[in-house]
N, C-alpha and C positions, 0 to 999 in steps of 0.2 A: 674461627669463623668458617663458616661452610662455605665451598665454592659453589659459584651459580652455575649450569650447563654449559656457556657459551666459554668462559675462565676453563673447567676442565676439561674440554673439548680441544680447545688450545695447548694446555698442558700435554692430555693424548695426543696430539698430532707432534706436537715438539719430541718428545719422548722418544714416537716412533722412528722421526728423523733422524735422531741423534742414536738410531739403533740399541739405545734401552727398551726392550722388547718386554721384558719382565712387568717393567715400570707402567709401559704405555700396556696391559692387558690389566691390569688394576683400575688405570684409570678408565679404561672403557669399557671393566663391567661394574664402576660407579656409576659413568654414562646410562647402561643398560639398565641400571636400579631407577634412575628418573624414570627413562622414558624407555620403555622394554618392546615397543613394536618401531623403534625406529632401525630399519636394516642396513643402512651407513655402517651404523655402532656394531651390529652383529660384522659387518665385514670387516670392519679394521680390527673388532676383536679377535678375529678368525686366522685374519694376517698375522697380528700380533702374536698370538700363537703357535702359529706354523714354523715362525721363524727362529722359534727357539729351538726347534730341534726336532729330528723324525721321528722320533716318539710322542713329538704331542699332537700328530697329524689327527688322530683319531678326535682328538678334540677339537682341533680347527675347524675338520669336517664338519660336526655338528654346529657350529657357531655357523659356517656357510649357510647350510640348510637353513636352521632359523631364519637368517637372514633373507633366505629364498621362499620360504612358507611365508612372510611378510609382504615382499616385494616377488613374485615369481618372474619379472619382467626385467629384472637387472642385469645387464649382460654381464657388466665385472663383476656378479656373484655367480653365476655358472664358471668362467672362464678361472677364476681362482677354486673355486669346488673340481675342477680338470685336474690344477693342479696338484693339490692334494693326491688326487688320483692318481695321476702318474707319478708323483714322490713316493707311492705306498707298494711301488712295481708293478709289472708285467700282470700280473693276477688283475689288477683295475685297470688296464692301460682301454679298453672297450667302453667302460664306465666315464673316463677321463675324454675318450673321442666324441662320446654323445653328450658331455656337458660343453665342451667346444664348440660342437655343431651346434647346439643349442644359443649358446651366446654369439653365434655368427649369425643365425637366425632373428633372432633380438637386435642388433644392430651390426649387421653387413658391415659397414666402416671402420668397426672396431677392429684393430690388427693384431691385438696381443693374442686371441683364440686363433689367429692364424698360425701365430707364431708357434704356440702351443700344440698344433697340429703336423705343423711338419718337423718339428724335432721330433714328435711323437712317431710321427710314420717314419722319420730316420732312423731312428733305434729301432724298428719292428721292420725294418728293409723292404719297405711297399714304398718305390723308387717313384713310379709313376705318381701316385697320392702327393708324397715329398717333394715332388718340384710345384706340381698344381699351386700346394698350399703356400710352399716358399714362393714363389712367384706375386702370389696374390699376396699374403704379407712383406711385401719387399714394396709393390705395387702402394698399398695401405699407408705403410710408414713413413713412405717417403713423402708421400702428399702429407701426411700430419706433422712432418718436421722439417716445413719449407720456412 
C-alpha cells in the first residue's frame, strides 16, 4: 500500500529526528515526487542532506535554491543556504553573509541568521560586526525562549 503525503511527511520528520538523515532524504524526495513546488520539502530535503556530510554540501545547496526559486520569501531557506556557505569555507564566507543579511531582511525577529553572522564575523575577526550581531541575537533568542 502506498503512503498518502500527510503518513510520509510524518515518517520524513520522525526520520529526521531520530538523525537517520539517509532515511529521512528518501522520504522527502518521495515528498518531492507528489508535490515538487512545495519548498518546505525542498528544505528539509536540503537539511537532510547537509547533514550527512561535507561532501554532499554541493547538493544541499541546490535543494535550498530550489526551494528558494519557489518560495524566495523564506527566511529559513536563505539562513540554511548561509550555512551551506560557510560549511564550504572562507572562499563563500561573502556569499553565506549576503544570504544572512537577506533572511534578516525577510524577518528581522528571526535569530538564527544572527547567530549565523556573528560566528561568521568571529572567525573572519571583524570584532566590531561580531559583537553588533552577537548582541542582537542574544537580544532575539532570548525573547523567543521566555
Amino acid at each position: 500500500m502506498k503512503e498518502n503525503a500527510e503518513q510520509l511527511l510524518a515518517k520524513a520528520r520522525k526520520l529526521f529526528q531520530q538523525e537517520r538523515f539517509a532515511k529521512a532524504e528518501l522520504a522527502y524526495r518521495e515528498l518531492i515526487l507528489v508535490d515538487p513546488k512545495n519548498a518546505p520539502y525542498w528544505l528539509s530535503l536540503g537539511s537532510s542532506i547537509a547533514l550527512q556530510g561535507k561532501e554532499r554540501l554541493p547538493e544541499a545547496e541546490q535543494a535550498y535554491r530550489t526551494a528558494l526559486q519557489i518560495d524566495s520569501t523564506h527566511s529559513e531557506g536563505w539562513y540554511s543556504l548561509g550555512n551551506v556557505f560557510k560549511l564550504q569555507g572562507i572562499n563563500r564566507y561573502q556569499e553565506a553573509e549576503k544570504a544572512y543579511k537577506h533572511s534578516i531582511e525577510l524577518d528581522p525577529d528571526y535569530h538564527s541568521p544572527w547567530h549565523g553572522l556573528y560566528v561568521l564575523y568571529n572567525e573572519l575577526g571583524k570584532d566590531d560586526e561580531f559583537r553588533v550581531a552577537y548582541q542582537k541575537w542574544k537580544e532575539l533568542f532570548s525573547k523567543s525562549h521566555r
